[in-house]
C-alpha positions in Angstrom: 39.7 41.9 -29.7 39.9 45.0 -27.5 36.2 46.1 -25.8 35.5 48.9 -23.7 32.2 48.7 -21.2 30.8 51.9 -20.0 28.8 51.1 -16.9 27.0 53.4 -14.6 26.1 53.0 -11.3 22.3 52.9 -10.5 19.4 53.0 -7.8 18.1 49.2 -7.6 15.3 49.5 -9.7 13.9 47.4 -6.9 13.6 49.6 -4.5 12.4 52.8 -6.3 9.4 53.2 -3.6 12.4 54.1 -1.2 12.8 57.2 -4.0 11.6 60.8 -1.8 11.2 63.5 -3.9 11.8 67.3 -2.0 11.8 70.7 -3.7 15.1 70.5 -4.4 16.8 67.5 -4.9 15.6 63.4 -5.2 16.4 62.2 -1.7 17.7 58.5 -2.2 18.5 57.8 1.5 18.2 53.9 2.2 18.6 52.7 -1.6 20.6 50.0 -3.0 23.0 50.7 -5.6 24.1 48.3 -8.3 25.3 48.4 -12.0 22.3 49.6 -14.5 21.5 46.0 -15.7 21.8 46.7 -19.4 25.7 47.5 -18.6 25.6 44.4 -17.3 24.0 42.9 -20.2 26.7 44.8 -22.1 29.4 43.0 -20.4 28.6 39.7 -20.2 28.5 40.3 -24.1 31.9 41.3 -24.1 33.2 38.5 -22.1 31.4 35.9 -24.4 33.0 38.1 -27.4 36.6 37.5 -25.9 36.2 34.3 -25.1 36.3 30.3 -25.9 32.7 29.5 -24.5 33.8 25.6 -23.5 37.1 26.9 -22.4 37.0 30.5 -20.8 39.9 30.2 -18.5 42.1 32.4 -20.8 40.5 35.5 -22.6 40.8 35.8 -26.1 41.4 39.8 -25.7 41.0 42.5 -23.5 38.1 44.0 -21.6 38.5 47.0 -20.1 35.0 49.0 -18.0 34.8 52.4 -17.2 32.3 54.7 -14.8 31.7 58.2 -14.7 30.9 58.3 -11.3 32.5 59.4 -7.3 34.7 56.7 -5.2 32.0 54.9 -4.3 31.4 53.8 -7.8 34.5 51.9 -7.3 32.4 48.7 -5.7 30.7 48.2 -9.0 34.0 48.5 -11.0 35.3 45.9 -8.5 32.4 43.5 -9.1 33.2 44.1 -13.1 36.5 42.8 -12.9 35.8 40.1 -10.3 33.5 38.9 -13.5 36.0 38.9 -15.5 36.9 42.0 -17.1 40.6 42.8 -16.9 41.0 46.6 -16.3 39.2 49.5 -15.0 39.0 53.3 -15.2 36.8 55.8 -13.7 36.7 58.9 -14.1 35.9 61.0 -11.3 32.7 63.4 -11.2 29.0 63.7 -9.5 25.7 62.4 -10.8 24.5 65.7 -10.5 27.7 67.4 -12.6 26.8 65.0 -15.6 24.0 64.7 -18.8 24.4 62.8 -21.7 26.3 65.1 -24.0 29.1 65.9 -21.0 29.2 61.7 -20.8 29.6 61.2 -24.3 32.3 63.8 -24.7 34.1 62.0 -21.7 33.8 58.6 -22.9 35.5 59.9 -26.4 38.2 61.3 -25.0 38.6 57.0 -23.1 37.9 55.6 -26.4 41.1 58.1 -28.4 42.9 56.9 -26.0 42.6 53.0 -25.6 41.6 52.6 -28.7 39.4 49.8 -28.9 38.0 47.8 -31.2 34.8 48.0 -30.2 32.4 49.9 -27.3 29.6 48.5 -25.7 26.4 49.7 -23.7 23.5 49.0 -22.0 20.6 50.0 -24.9 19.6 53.1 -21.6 20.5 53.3 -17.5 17.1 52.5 -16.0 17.7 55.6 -13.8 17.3 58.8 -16.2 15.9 56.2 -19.6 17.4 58.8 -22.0 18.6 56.3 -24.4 21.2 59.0 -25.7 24.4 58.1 -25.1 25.2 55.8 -27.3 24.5 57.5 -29.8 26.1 60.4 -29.1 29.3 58.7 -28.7 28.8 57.0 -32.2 28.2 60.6 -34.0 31.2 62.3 -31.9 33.5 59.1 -33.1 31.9 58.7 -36.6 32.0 55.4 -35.9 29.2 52.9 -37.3 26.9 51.8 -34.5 23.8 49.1 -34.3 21.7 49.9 -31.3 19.4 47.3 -29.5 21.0 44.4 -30.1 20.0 41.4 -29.3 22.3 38.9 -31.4 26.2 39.1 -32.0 28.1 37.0 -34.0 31.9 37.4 -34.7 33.2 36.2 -37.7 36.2 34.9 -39.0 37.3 38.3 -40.6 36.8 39.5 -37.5 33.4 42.0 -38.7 30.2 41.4 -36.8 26.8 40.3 -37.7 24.3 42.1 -35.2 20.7 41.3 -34.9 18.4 44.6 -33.8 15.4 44.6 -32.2 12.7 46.5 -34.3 9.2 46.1 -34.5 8.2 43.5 -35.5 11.0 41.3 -36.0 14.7 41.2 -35.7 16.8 43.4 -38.5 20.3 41.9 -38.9 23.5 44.4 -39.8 27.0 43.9 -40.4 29.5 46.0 -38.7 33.7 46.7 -39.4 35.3 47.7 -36.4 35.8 49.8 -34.8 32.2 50.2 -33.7 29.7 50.6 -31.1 26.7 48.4 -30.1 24.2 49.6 -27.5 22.9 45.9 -26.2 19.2 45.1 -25.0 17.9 42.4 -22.8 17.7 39.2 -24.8 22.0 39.8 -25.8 22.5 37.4 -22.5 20.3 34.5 -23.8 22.1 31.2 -24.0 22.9 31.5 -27.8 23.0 35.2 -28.2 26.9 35.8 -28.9 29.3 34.0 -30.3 33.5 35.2 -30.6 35.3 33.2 -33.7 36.7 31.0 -30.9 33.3 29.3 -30.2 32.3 26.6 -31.3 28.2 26.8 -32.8 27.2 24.6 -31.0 28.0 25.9 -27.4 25.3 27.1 -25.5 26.2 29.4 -22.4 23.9 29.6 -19.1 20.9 31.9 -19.7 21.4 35.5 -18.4 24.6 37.2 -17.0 27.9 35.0 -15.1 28.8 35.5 -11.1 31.6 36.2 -9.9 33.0 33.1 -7.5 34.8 34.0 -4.7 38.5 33.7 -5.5 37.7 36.1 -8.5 36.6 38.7 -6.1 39.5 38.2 -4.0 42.0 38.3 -6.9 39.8 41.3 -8.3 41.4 43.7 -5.9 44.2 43.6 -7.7 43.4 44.1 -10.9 44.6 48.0 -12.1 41.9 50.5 -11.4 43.0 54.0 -13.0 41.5 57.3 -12.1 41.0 60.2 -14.4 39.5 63.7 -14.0 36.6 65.0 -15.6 37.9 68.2 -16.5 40.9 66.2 -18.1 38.7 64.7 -20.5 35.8 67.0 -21.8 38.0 70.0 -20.7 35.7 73.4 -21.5 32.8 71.3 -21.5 29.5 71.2 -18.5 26.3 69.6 -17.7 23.7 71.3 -20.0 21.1 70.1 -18.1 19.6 71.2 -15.0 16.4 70.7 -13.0 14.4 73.3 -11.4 12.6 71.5 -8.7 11.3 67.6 -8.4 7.6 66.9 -7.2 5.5 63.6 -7.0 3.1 62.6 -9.0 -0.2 63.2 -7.8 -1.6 60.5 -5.7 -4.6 58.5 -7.6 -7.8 58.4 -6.7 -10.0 55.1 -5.5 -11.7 53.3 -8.3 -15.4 53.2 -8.0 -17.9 50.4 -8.8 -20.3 51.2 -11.4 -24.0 49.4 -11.8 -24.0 48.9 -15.1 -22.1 49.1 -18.7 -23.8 52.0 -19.9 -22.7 54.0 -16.7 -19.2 52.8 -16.8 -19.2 54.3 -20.5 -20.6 57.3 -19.4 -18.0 57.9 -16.8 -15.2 56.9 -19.4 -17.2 59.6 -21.7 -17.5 62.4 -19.0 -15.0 62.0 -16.4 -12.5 60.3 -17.5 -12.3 61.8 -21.0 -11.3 58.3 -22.6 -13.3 57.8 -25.2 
């Protein structure tokens, strides 16, 4: 099996009290970058879905991640293949120069090209939370999708059994490649995904793998191709655009109250809540 990764490069969610906003731009001077962790969620799922759980020295497949992103994306495509994945692309643009339509458009023109058998996402990036691109990806490659997913299990004729999150419960679909699944938190649990090559019974580590040192070392190696936006969504621009950025009004100090009836009172009068 042949899975592409799309990954983005985020703010460390971690340090979002570092975030300044000014009239005119978000200034993000002193924060941590690292990959949205849903990507991450979405590769670990790909490595378990190429993959021998008790024996994942040799990969059952190929697993290629690609960023939309400037140079210094480049570290968090490193770390991706120092994890394990064995090829990747990015394709050369600016936060700022990108919304979800202009990323999905991009990512199409990847997918026509290495043809994979499947695509895999984080479920949103924790920076913008649009939740879109998937999505649009799925509808520009009228492919079929399951989104949220929290269970994948390959089976011997090679389709998919994917459990969704919903409310209240799990839903459970069954996909033909090639497809796309947009993954959510609970994908990385211990017996969350499953290739054919593993056995039932294997359970992996809870959450997503490390790289160890000789990985990253041999990680620097690995191909790393460059593509330019305009090359793949040629014609095509950020529809988006933001007019000025502002902080949310600072909140004022809680008060004590006396007694229940004037706390309902206050809810009633001030604080519109009931």
């Amino acid at each position: 099996m042949k899975i592409l990764v799309a990954i983005k490069r985020v703010a460390d969610p971690d340090n979002a009290n570092k975030v300044k906003p000014t009239a005119d731009k978000v200034d993000t001077t002193g924060l941590e970058w690292k990959p949205n962790p849903f990507d991450e969620y979405a590769l670990e799922t790909a490595l378990r879905l190429t993959e021998n759980g008790k024996n994942n020295k040799v990969r059952q497949g190929e697993v290629v991640v690609v960023t939309i992103g400037n140079k210094d994306t480049e570290t968090q495509l490193r770390s991706a293949l120092a994890t394990g994945a064995d090829r990747a692309i990015r394709v050369e643009a600016e936060d700022t120069d990108l919304d979800g339509r202009l990323v999905a458009a991009a990512l199409k023109s990847v997918v026509d090209a290495e043809k994979p058998d499947l695509v895999l996402l984080g479920k949103q990036v924790v920076d913008g939370d649009s939740n879109s691109v998937g999505q649009m990806l799925a509808q520009l490659l009228d492919y079929p999708m399951a989104t949220f997913a929290a269970t994948i299990q390959e089976e011997a004729d090679g389709r998919l059994l994917v459990g969704r999150e919903v409310d209240g419960g799990v839903l459970s679909l069954r996909l033909t490649t090639p497809a796309i699944i947009t993954v959510d938190l609970r994908v990385v649990a211990p017996t969350s995904v499953y290739s054919k090559h593993t056995d039932a019974g294997f359970k992996y580590s809870d959450g997503v793998r490390f790289a160890a040192l000789p990985a990253i070392m041999k990680a620097k190696k690995k191909p790393l191709d460059v593509k330019a936006l305009a090359d793949l969504a040629p014609g095509k621009t950020n529809g988006s655009s933001y007019f000025r950025f502002e902080a949310p009004p600072a909140r004022a100090a809680g008060v004590k109250v006396p007694d229940v009836a004037t706390l309902v009172n206050k809810l009633a009068t001030e604080a519109k809540a009931l």
